[in-house]
DRENMI-961581 format. One line per 8 residues: for each residue x, y, z of N, C-alpha, C. Coordinates in steps of 0.1 Angstrom, whole numbers. Layout:
# residues N
X Y Z X Y Z X Y Z ~ ...;
//
This chain:
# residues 247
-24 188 27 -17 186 40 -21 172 45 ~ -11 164 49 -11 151 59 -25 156 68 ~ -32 143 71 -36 143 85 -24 146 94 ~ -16 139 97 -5 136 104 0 150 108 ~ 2 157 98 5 171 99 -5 185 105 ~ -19 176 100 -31 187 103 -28 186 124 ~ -26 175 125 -28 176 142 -18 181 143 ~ -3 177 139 6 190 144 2 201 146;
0 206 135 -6 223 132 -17 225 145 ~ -23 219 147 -36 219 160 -27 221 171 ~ -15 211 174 -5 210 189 1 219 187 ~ 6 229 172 15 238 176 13 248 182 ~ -5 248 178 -12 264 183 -15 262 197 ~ -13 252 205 -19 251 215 -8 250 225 ~ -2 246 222 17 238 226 28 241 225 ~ 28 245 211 44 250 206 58 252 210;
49 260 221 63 267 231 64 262 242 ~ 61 248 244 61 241 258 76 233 255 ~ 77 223 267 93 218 265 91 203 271 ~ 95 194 260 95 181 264 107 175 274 ~ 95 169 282 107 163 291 117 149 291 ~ 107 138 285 111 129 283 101 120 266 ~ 109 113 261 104 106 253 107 93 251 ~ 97 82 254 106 67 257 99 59 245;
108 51 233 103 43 224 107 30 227 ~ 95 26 226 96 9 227 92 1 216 ~ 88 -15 217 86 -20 205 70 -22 198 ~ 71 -15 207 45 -13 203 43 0 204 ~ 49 8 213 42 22 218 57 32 221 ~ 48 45 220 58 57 220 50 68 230 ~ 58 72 242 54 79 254 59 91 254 ~ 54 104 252 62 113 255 55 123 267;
59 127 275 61 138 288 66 149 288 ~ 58 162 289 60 171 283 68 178 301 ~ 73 189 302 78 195 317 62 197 322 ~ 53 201 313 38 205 328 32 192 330 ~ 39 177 328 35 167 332 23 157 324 ~ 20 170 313 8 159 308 18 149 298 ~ 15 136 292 16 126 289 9 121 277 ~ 16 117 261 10 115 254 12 102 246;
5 92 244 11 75 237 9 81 221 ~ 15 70 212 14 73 200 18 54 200 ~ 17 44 185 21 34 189 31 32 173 ~ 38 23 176 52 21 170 48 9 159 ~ 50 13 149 54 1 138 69 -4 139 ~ 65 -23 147 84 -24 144 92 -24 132 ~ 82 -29 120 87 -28 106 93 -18 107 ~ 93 -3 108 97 7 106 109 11 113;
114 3 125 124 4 134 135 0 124 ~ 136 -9 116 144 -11 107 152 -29 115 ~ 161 -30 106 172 -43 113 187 -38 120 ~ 190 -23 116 199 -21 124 198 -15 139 ~ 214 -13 146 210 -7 161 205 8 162 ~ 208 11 150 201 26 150 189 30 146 ~ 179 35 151 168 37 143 166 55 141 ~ 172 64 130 171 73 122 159 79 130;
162 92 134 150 100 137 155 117 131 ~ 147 126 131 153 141 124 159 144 129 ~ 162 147 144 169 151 156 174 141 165 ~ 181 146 179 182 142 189 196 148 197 ~ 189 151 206 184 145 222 170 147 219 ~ 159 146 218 145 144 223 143 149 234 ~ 149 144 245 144 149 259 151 165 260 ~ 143 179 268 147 191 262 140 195 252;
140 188 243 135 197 228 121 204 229 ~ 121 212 222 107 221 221 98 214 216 ~ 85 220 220 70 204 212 74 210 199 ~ 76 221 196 75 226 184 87 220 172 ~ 103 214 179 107 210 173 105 194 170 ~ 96 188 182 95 172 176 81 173 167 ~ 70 181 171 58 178 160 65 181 147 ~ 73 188 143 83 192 130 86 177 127;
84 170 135 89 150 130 78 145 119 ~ 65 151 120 51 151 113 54 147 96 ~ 54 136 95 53 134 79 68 133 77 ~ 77 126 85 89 125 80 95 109 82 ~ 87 101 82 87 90 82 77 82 93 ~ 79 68 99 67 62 103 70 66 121 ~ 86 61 123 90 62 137 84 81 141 ~ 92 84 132 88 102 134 76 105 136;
68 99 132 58 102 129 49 97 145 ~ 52 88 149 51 82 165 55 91 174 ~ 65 101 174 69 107 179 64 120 184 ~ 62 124 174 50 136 164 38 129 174 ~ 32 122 170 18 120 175 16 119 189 ~ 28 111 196 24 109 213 28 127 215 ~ 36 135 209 38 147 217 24 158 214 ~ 21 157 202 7 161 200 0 159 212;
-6 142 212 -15 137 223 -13 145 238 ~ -1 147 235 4 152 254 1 165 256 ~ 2 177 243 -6 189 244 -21 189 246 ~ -24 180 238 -38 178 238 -46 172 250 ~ -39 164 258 -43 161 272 -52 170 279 ~ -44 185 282 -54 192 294 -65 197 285 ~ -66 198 273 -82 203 268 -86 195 263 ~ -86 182 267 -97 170 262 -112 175 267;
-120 169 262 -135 176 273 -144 159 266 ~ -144 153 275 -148 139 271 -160 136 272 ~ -169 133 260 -187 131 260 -187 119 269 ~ -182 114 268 -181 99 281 -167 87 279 ~ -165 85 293 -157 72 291 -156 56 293 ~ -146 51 294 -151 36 290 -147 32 275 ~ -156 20 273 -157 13 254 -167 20 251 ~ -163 28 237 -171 36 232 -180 29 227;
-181 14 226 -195 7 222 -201 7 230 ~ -204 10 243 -208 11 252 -220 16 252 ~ -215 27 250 -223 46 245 -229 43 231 ~ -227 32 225 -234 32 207 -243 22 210 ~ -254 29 200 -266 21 199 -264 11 183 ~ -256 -2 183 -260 -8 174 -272 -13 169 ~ -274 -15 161 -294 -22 155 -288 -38 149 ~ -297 -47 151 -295 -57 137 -294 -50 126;
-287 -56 117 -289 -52 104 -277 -43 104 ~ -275 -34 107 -262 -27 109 -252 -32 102 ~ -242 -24 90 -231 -30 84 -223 -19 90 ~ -215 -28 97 -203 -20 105 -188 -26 100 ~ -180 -17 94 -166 -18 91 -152 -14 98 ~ -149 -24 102 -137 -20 115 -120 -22 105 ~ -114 -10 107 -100 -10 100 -94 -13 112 ~ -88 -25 109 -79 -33 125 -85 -36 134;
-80 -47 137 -87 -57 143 -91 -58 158 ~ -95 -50 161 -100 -46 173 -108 -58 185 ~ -100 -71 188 -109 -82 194 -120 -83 202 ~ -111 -72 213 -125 -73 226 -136 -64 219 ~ -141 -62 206 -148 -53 203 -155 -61 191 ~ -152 -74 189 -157 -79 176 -171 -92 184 ~ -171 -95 198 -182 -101 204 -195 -93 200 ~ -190 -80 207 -200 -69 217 -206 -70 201;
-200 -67 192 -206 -58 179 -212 -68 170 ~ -212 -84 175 -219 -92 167 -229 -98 174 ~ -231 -97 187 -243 -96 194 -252 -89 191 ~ -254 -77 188 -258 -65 188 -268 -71 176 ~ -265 -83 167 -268 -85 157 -264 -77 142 ~ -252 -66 145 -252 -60 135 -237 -68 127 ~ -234 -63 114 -229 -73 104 -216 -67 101 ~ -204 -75 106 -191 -68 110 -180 -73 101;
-177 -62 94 -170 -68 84 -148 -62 91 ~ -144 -70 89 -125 -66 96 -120 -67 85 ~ -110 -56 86 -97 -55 76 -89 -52 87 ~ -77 -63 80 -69 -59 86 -49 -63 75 ~ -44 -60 78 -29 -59 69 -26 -75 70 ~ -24 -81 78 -23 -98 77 -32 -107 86 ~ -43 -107 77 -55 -117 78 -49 -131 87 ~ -57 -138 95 -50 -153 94 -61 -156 79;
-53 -167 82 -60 -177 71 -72 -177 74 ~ -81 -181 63 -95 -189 70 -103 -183 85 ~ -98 -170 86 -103 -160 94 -115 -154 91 ~ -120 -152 79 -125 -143 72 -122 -126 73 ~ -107 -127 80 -109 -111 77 -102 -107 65 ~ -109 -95 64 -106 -88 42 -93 -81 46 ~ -80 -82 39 -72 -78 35 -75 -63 35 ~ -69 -52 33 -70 -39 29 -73 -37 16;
-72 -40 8 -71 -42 -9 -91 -41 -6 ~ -95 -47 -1 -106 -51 -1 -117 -33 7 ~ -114 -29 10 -121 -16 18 -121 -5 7 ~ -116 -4 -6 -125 4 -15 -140 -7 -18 ~ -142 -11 -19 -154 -21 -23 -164 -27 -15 ~ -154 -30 3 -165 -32 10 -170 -18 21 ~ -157 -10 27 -163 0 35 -171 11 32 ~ -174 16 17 -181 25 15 -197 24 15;
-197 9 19 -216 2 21 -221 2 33 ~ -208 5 41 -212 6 56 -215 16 64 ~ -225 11 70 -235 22 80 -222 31 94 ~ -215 19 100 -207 25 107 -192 20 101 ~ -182 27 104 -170 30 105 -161 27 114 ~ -152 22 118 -143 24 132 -129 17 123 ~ -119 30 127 -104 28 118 -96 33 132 ~ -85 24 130 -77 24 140 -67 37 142;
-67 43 147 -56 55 150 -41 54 146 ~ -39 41 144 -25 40 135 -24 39 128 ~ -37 43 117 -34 45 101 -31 61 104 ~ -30 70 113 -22 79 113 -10 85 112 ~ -8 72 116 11 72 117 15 63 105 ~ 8 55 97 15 49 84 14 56 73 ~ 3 70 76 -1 73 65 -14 69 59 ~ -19 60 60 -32 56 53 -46 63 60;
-43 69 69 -58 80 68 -61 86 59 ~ -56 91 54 -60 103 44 -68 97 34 ~ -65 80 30 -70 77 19 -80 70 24 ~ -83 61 39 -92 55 42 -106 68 43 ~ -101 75 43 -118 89 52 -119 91 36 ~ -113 90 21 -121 89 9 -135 79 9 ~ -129 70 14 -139 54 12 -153 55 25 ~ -149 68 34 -163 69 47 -172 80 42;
-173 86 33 -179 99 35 -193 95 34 ~ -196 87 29 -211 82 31 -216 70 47 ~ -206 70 50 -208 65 64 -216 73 74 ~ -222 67 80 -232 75 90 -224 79 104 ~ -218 67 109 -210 70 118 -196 66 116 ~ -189 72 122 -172 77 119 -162 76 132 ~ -155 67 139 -149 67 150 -134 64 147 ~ -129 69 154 -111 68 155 -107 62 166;
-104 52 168 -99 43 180 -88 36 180 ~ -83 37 192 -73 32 198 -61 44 206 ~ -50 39 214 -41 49 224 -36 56 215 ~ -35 59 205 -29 69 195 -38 80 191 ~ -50 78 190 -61 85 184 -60 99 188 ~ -59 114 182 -57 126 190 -73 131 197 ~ -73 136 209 -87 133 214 -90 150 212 ~ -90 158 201 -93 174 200 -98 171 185;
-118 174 187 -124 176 181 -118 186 164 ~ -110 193 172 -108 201 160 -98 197 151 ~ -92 186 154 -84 180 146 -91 175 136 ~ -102 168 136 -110 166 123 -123 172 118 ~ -119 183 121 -130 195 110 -128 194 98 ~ -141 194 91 -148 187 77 -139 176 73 ~ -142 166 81 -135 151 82 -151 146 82 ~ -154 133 82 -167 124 80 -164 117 92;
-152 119 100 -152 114 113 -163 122 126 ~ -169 114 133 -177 119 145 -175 115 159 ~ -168 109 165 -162 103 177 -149 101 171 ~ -140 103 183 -125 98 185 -126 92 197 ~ -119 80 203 -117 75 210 -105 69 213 ~ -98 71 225 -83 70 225 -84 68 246 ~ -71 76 248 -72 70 264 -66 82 270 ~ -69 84 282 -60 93 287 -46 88 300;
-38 90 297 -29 88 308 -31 84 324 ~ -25 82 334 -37 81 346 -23 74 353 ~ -10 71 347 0 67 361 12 68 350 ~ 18 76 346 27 78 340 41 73 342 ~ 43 66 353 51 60 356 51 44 350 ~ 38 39 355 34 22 352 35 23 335 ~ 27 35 330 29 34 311 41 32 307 ~ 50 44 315 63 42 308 69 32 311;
67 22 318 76 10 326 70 2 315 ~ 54 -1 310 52 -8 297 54 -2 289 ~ 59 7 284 62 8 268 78 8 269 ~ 87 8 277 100 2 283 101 -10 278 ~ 91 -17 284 94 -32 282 87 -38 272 ~ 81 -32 261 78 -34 250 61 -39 249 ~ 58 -35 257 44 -39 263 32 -31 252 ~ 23 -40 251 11 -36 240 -4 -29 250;
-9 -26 241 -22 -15 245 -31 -27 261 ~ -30 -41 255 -35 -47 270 -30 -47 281 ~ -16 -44 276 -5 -47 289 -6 -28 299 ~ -14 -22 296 -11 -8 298 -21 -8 311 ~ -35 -19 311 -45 -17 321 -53 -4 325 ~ -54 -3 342 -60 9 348 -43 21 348 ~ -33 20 340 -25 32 340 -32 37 333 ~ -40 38 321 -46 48 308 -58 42 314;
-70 57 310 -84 55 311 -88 58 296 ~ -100 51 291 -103 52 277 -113 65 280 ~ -112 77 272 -118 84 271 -122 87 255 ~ -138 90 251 -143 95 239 -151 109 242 ~ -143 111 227 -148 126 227 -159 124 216 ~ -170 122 209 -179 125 202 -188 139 202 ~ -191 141 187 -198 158 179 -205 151 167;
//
């Protein structure tokens, strides 16, 4: 089974029979609002939106539909799959139970010496974590030049040496989770970050993951006006609060 699919299966048991109210896709992020108001992001690959005016989804109307019929979008392509995950997130909302909030580096005790491997390029996070003195290796899908960040090609070889872990929540929606958590099992520490991340521990039972961090909603109106207007995870501000759940 997909990751992608395993959180469905988590939102159906929990959600199933609730009824979405609205679902808004934009060109970074995907919002969906369920009728009991909770609110869930998932984020959008434009590659996958395609070049024409239509962009192919399993269904539609979306707005109405059962959670149970859009998490069924789970493993049916990348957009679908955005779809799938913000409605997940939005079941998952009221039983978050958060070990603390904020930057989850915040709450982490880096050491010098520390080999820490970040899947996506996470900026405001690449100071904090080279202060710390510990030794930060980035992958990410299109390096700049002369950046020094490793390509993907490169994380069988370098992330299985590393002490900590942090992979971005939208290798969930491309698919490449499943193969990146081969390359952590010897990782000490295991984080899932970013607005996509599903914030329910039980989503990664006997996973080598140990913290998720993601955000919770907080003005559902201001999010959906940025992800309307095609607005990225900085443009979102004090509308979403970063909450982590760590076990």
């Amino acid at each position: 089974m997909k990751f992608i699919e395993r959180v469905a299966q988590q939102a159906m048991t929990r959600g199933g029979d609730l009824r979405v109210k609205s679902v808004f896709i934009g060109l970074s992020y995907c919002v969906a609002e369920l009728e009991n108001g909770s609110c869930g992001l998932a984020f959008v690959f434009k590659d996958a939106l395609g070049s024409g005016c239509h962009v192919p989804l399993p269904k539609r109307p979306l707005a109405g539909s059962s959670v149970a019929e859009l998490l069924a979008f789970a493993g049916q392509g990348s957009t679908a799959n955005s779809v799938a995950l913000a409605v997940a997130n939005a079941v998952f909302a009221p039983h978050v139970q958060p070990s603390s909030q904020g930057d989850f580096i915040e709450n982490f005790s880096l050491q010098p010496g520390m080999k820490v491997g970040m899947v996506g390029n996470f900026a405001p996070l690449v100071n904090p974590i080279r202060k710390s003195g510990a030794e930060l290796i980035i992958f990410d899908e299109h390096p700049p030049a002369f950046s020094g960040i490793q390509s993907p090609e490169a994380i069988p070889y370098l992330l299985p040496a590393c002490e900590v872990a942090i992979i971005t929540g939208t290798s969930i929606i491309n698919e490449t989770f499943d193969d990146l958590l081969t390359h952590v099992v010897d990782c000490r520490y295991v984080t899932v970050l970013g607005p996509s991340t599903p914030l329910l521990a039980d989503c990664y039972a006997d996973t080598p993951v140990s913290c998720a961090a993601g955000v919770r909603v907080r003005d559902r109106d201001k999010v959906v006006h940025t992800v309307v207007e095609a607005g990225g995870t900085q443009a979102f501000g004090p509308s979403v609060g970063k909450v982590n759940v760590c076990w």
